[in-house]
C-alpha positions in Angstrom: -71.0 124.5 111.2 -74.1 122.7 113.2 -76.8 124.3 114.0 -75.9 124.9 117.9 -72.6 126.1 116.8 -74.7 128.9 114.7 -77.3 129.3 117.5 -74.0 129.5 120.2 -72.3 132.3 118.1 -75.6 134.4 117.2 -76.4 134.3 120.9 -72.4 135.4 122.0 -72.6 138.1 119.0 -76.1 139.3 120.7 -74.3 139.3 124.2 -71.6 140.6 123.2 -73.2 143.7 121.1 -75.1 143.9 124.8 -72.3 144.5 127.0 -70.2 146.6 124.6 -72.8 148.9 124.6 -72.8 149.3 128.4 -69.1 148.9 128.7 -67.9 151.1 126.2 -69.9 153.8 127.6 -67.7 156.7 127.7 -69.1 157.5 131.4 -67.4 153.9 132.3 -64.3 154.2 130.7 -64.2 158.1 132.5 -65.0 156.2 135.6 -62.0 154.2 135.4 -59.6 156.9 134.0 -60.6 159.1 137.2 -59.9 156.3 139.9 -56.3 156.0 138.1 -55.4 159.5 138.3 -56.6 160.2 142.0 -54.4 161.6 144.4 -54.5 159.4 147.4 -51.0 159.9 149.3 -53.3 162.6 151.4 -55.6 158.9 152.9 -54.5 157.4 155.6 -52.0 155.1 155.3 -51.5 151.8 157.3 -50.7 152.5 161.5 -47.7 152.0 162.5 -48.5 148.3 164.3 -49.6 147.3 161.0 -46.1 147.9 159.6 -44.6 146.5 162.7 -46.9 143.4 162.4 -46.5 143.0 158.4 -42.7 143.1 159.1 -42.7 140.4 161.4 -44.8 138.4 159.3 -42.2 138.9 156.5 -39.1 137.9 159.2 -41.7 134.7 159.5 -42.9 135.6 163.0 -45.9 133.8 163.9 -48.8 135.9 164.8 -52.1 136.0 166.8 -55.1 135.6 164.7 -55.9 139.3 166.0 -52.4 140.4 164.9 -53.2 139.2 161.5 -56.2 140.8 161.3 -54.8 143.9 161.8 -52.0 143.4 159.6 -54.4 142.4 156.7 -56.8 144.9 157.4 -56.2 147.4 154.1 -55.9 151.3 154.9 -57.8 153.6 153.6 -54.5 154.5 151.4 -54.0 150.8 150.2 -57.5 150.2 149.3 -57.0 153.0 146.8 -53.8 151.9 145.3 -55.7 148.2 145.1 -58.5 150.0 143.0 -56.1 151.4 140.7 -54.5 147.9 140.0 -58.0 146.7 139.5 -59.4 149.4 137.2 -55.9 149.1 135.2 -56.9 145.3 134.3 -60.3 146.1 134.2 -59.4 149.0 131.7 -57.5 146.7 129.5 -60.5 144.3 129.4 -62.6 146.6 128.1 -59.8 147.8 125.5 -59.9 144.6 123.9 -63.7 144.6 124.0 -63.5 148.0 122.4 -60.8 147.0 119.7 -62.7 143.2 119.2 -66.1 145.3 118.5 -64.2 147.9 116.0 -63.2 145.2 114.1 -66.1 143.8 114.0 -68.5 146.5 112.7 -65.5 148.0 110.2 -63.2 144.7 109.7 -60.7 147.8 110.4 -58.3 146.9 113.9 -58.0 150.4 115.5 -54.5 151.9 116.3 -53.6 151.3 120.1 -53.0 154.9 120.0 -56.6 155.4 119.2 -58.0 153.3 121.9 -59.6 154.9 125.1 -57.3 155.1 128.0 -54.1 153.7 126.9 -52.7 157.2 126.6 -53.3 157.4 130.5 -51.9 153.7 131.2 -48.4 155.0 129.5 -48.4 158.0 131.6 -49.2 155.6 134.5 -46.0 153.9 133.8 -43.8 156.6 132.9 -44.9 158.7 136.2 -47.0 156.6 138.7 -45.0 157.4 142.3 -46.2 153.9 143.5 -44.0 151.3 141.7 -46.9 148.5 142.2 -49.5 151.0 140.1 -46.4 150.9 137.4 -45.7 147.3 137.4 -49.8 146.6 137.2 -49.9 148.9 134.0 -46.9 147.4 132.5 -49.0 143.7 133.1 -52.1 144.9 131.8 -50.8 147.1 128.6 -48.9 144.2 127.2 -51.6 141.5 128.1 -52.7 139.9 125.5 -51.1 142.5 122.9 -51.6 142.6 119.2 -49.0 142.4 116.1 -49.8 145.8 115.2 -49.2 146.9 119.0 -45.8 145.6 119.6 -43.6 148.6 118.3 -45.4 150.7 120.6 -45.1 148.6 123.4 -41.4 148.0 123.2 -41.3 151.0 123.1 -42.9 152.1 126.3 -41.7 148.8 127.8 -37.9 149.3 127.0 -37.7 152.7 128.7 -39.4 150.9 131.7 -36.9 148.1 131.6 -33.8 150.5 131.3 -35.2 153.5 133.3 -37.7 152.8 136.1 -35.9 153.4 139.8 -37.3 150.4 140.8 -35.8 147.0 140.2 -39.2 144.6 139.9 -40.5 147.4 137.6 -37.4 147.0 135.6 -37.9 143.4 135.8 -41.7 143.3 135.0 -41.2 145.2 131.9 -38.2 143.4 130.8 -40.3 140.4 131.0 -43.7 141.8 129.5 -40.6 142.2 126.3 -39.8 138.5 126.4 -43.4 137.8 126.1 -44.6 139.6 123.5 -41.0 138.9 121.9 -40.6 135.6 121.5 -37.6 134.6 120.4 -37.2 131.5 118.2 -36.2 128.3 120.3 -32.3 128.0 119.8 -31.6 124.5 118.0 -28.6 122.5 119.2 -26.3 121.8 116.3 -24.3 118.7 116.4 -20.6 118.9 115.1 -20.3 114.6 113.3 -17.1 113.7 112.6 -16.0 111.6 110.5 
């Protein structure tokens, strides 16, 4: 190891202690737990020209530059469904942080059980009315997951896969299984005759 390789990791493990002492705040991590569980099917959803001009945008209508302003202008509704997907990745960021930093100061790697907030993202795909909050926990859960994690995750993931009323949820979490899955490349074998 040079010496700027030893001066590069004593400056990332000072950083590092730094921001996992402001992330892993408990007020942060409640932060993010309370935009996930907030009721917002009583904010105002997107008008009804919105609809009608995302709809012809999906047919492939051409519209005005105003049309598509109004069309991509987010309710109050869909800003609040967007900061859920956004606080679940976020959330799962600052998991690994969390479980990195354990390690670090015990050599221990905590249970995913254990770790703040992943109770709430398994509620939030077992019971989330809005399929896209479901399919973003799915992603984020199973990003980046751990050996220790996967029985736990297949778990959760294959009642998604085989249960969820909506089909891209199904498909997400069948998928998030493939990944963290992976099943051994399938060699061709070649029958020689003689």
């Amino acid at each position: 190891k040079t010496p700027e390789f030893k001066q590069l990791n004593a400056e990332y493990n000072k950083a590092f202690d730094a921001l996992a002492s402001v992330v892993l705040d408990e007020k942060v991590v409640e932060g993010i737990l309370g935009t996930l569980v907030k009721d917002s099917s009583t904010l105002e959803g997107p008008t009804p020209k919105q609809i009608e001009l995302r709809t012809k945008l999906m047919q492939g209508a051409k519209l005005t530059q105003p049309e598509m302003a109004e069309a991509d202008t987010l309710s109050p509704m869909e800003k609040a469904e967007q900061n859920k997907e956004f606080a679940l990745f976020t959330l799962r960021l600052i998991q690994e942080m969390y479980m990195e930093g354990i390690e670090k100061m015990t050599g221990n790697q905590p249970d995913l059980k254990d770790v703040p907030g992943v109770e709430q993202m398994i509620v939030t795909i077992k019971s989330n009315p809005n399929p896209s909050i479901r399919a973003a926990a799915i992603s984020a859960i199973s990003h980046n997951p751990r050996q220790q994690d996967k029985e736990i995750l297949n778990t959760v993931l294959k009642i998604a896969s085989e249960q969820d009323e909506d089909k891209t949820v199904r498909d997400i979490a069948a998928q998030s299984m493939a990944k963290i899955n992976p099943q051994p490349a399938q060699t061709k074998q070649t029958k020689q005759t003689k």
